[in-house]
N, C-alpha and C positions, 0 to 999 in steps of 0.2 A: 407492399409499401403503404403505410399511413396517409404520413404529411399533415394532414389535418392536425394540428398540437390540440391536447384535452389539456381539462385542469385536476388537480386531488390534492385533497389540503392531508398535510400530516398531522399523525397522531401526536399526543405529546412523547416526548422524552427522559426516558430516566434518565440519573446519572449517582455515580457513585458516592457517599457522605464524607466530607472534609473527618481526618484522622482525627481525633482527639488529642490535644494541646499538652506536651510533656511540660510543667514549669517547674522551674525551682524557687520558692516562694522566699522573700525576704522582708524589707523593710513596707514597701508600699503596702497600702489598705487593701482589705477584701473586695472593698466595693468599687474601689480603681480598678483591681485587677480583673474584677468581673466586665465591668462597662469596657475594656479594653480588649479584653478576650470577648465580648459580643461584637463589638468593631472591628475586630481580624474575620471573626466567621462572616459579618455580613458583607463584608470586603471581600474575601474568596466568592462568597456564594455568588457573588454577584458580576466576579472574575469568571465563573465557573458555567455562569448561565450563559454571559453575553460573549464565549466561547463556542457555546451549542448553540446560542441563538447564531450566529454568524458562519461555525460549519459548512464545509465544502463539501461536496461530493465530485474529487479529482478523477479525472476521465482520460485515458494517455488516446491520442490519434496519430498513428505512427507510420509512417511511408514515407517517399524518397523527396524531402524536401530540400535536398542538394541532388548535383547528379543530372544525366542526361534526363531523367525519367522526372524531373521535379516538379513538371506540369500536372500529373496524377496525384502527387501532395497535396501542391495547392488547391487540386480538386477534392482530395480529403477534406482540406483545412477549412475552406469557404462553406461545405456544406455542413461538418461537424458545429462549426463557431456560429453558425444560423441556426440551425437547432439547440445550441445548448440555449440562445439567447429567446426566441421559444419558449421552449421549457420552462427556462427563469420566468419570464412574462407571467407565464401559466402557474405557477409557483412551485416550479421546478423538481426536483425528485426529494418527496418527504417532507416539503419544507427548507429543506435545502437549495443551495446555490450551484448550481454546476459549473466547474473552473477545468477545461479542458488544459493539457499538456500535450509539445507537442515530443516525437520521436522518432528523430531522423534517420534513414537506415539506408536511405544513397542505391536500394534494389544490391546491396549487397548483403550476404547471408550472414557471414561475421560481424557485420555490425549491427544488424537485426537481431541478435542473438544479444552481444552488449544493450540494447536498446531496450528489450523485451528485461533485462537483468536491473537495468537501473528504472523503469516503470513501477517494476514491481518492488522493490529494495526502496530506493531512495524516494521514486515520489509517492507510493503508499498508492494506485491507483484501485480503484473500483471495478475495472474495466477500462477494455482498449478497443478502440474502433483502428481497424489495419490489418495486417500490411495489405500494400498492394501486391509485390511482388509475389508469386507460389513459391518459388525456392527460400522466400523471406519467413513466411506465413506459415510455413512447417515447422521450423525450429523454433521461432517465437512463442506460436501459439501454446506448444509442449510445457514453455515455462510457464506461461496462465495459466494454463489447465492444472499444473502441478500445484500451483499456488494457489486454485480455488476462484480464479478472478477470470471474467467472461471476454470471451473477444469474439468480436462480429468483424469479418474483414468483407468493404464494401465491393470487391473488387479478384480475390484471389481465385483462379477457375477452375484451379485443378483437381479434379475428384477425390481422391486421395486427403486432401486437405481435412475431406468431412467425411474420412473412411474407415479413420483411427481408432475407431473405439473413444475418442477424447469428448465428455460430457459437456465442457464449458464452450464448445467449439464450435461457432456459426457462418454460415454464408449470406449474406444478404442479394448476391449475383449467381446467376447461374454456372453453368460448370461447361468443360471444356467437351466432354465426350455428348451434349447436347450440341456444341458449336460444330462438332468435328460433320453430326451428321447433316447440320442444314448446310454446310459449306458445300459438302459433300455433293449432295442433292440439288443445289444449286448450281453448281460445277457442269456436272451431267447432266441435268434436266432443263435449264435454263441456257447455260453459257453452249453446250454441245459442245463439249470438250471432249478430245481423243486423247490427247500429249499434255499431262499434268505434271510440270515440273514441282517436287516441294523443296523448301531452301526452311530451316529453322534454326533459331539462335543457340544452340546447345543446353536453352535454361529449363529449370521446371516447368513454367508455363511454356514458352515455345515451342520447344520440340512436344511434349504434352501434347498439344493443340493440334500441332504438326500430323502427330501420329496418330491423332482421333479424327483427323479427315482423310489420313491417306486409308486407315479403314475402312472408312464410307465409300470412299475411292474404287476402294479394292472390292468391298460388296458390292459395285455395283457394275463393275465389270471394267473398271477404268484401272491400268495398271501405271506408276509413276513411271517416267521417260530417265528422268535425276532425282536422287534424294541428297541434299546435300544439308551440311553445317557451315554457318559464321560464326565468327567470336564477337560476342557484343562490344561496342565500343570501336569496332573495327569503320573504316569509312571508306577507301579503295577495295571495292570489290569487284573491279575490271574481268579479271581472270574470272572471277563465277557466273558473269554476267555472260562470258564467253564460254564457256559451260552448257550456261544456258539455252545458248542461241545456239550450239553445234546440236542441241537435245529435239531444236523444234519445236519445243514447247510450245502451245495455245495459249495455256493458260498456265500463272507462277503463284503455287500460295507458299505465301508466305505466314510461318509460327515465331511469332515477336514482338517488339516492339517499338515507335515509330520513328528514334532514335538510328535506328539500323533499316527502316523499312522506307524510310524517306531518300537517303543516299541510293540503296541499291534500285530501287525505283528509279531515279534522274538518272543513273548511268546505265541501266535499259534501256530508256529514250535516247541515249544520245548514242547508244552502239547500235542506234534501229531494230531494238528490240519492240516488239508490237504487240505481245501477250497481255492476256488479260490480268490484270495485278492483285489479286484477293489476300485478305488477309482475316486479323479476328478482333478479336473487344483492342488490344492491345495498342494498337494505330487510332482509337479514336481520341483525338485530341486534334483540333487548328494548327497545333506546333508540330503536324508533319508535313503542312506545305511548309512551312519554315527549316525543316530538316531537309528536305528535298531540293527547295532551293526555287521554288515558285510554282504556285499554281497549272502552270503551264504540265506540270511532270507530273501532277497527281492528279489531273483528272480521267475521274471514268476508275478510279481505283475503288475497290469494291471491301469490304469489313461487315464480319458479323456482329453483331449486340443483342442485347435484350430487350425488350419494348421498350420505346424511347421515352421514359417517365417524364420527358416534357411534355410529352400530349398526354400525361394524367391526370385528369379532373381537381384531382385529390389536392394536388401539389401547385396550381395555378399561383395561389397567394405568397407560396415562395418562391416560385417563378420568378412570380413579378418585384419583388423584397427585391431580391437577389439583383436581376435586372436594372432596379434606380439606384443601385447599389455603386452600378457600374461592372457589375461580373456577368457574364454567359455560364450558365448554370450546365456547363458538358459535360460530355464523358460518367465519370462516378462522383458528382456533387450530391447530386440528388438519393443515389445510396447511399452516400455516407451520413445526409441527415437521416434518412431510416433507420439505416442502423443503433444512432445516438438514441434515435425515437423508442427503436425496441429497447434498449439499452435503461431507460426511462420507464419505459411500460410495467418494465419485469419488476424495477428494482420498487417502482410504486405500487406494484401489484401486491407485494409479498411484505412492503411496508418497513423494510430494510433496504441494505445492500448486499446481500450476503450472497455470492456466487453459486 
């Protein structure tokens, strides 16, 4: 990660010459018609310049800005909309202005696919910083990549994502089969766990996740007790809860997100369930004591992340922006302004936008 914004002035700008004036000449003078045809071209040219001089360079930031998951958006949105403004300060990309878009996709895959089709169609972007979701962030990305246009998603973990063969295709977060083995290791070496319940949401990322710690799990000599699935969205999970507790389980990881990991959590606690609660990137968000139903049910719950980029040097100043701002800079704000940043870097590097 950066954070530090640089400055780089652009170069100038070509642009193509006003066609040549078809007339059909009659009664008026030459010398009218000339000063009048000099007055339309200087009139274009000058329609033509303060056109490029004012140019955008449109940027789509796409994740679930509706939807259980809408907390990971707005952590998109806060950190993209700080960096573009950044950028601008610093005189943004080329000379240009950066005007992010935003594209909502609700963590569902059909409309991330819509989403990914009108970015690129309709709002002509440059680049997409997103999705969050992995099941989202597969099919979207396809259409960038097809179209030539870059997407960095701040957030998506699933290895696979950056497995494809697909050129324009970045991660600015870690990956899941890196989470799978510190959970893993953690589980066994820290917590001494015997009885590892896993419970994951059926999605690309959860079950992913799910299945990259029961390996670590499993290498390390720890064999699961239940492997189960939820349907996301689902909120009475009584019956797995009692699953659970027939399993013995020590410890519950959970592959999800906090939406689903908040409920089944408080109704653990309340059927005197006592396991240890671990889970991965997907639960870090404030709004899973609020899914849970109070602090009281999520403490001692345990999630892996990436080094926590608020303790990076680098990123103090927007820390603190962000902070008078009135925001808590969690979860993926802080990669999503990296991302913009690389996103900025490359296109100033090369003195274009050209994917």
């Amino acid at each position: 990660m950066a954070f530090a914004p640089g400055t780089q002035l652009a170069d100038g700008t070509g642009f193509a010459p006003a066609k040549r004036p078809t007339t059909l000449w009659s009664k008026p003078p030459m010398s009218k018609i000339y000063r009048k045809g000099i007055l339309a071209l200087a009139i274009g040219s000058a329609f033509t310049l303060s056109s490029l001089a004012h140019a955008d360079v449109v940027i789509g930031v796409a994740g679930p800005f509706t939807g259980a998951s809408a907390a990971y958006g707005e952590q998109f949105w806060k950190g993209a909309t700080q960096a573009a403004a950044d950028i601008n300060a610093a005189g943004g990309i080329n000379g240009e202005k950066i005007k992010l878009v935003q594209g909502d996709d609700a963590c569902e895959p059909k409309q991330a696919v819509a989403v990914a089709n009108r970015l690129v169609d309709s709002e002509k972007v440059k680049a997409v910083i997103g999705h969050f979701c992995s099941s989202n962030t597969m099919p979207a990305s396809e259409i960038y990549d097809e179209a030539g246009i870059i997407s960095i998603t701040p957030a998506s973990t699933n290895p696979k994502i950056t497995e494809r063969g697909l050129t324009g295709v970045f991660r600015m977060c870690g990956r899941d089969d890196q989470q799978g083995i510190v959970a893993g290791d953690y589980i066994v070496d820290t917590l001494k766990a015997k009885k590892v319940a896993i419970i994951h949401d059926k999605d690309t990322y959860g079950q992913g996740l799910a299945d990259a710690t029961k390996a670590q799990l499993n290498k390390r000599g720890v064999k699961e007790v239940l492997y189960e699935g939820l349907t996301r969205g689902e909120k009475d999970f009584n019956s797995l809860v009692t699953k659970i507790r027939a399993s013995g389980a020590d410890v519950v990881y959970f592959g999800g997100l906090h939406p689903e990991a908040g409920p089944l959590v408080r109704q653990m606690r309340e059927q005197g369930v006592t396991a240890k609660f671990v889970s991965g990137d997907g639960i870090v968000s404030a709004d899973l004591v609020t899914t849970a139903g109070g602090a009281q049910y999520t403490k001692g719950v345990l999630m892996t992340f990436g080094a926590d980029p608020l303790q990076n040097p680098a990123g103090k100043t927007v820390v603190e922006t962000l902070r008078k701002s009135g925001y808590e800079p969690e979860g993926y704000t802080l990669y999503s302004y990296a991302s913009l940043q690389a996103v900025a870097a490359a296109f100033n590097g090369i003195k274009g936008t050209d994917g």
